[in-house]
C-alpha positions in Angstrom: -101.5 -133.2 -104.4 -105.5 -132.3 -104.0 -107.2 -132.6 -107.2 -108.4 -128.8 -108.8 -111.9 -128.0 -108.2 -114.3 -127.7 -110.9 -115.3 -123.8 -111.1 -117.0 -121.3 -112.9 -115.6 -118.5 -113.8 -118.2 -116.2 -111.7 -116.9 -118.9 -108.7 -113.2 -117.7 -109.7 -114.2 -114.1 -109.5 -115.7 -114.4 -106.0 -112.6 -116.1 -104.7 -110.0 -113.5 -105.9 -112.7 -111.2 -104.8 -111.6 -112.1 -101.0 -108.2 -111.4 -101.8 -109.3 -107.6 -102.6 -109.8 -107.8 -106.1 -112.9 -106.2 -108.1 -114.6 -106.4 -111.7 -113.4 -103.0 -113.3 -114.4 -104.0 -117.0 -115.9 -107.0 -118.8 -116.0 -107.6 -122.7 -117.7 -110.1 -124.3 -117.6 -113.3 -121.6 -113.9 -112.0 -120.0 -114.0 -110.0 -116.9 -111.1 -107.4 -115.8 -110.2 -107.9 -112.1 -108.0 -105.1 -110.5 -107.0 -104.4 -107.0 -103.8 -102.2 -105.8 -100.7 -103.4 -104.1 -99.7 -101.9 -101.4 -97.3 -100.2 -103.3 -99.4 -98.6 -105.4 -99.2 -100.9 -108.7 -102.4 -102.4 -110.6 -102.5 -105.7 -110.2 -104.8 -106.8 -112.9 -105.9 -110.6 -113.6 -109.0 -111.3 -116.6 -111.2 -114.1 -115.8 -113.4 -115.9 -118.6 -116.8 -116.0 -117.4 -118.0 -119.6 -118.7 -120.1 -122.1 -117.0 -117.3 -124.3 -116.3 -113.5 -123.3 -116.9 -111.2 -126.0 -118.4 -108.5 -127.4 -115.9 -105.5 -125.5 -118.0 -107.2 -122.2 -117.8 -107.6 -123.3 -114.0 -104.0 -123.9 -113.7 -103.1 -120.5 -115.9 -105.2 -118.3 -113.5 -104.3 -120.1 -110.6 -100.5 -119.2 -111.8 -101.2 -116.0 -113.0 -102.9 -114.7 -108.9 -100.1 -116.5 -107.4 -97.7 -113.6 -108.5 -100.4 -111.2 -106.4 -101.3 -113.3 -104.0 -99.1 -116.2 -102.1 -99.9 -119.7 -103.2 -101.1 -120.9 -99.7 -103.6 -118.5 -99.3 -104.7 -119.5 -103.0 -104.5 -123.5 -102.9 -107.6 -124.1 -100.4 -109.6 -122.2 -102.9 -108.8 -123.8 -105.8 -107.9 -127.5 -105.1 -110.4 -130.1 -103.5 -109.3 -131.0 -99.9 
């Protein structure tokens, strides 16, 4: 398997951002993302905003947008090629 990118959290942000989702709050250095299903329901995912996020918190987010989002689509993003 590719090895997982080095990123940001702003650089998280702008990738979910392609897959419809948007900053609706931020506290402190964590940022809200939202975006509706097609359903209807909230799908709602918060991002640290750090220079450089840690490879677990990679992996957590990366597991927590695969419930929103199919893992395919998600992997390019996240994992070196």
């Amino acid at each position: 398997m590719p090895r997982l990118r080095t990123l940001s959290g702003d650089e998280v942000i702008t990738i979910l951002s392609k897959f419809g989702f948007s900053v609706f709050a931020q506290r402190g250095s964590h940022a809200k993302l939202r975006r509706l299903s097609a359903s209807g329901q909230k799908e709602t995912l918060t991002i640290p905003r750090h220079r450089e996020l840690d490879r677990g918190t990679l992996k957590a987010i990366l597991r927590q947008a695969s419930k929103f989002v199919p893992l395919e689509n998600l992997q390019p993003e996240f994992y070196a090629s």
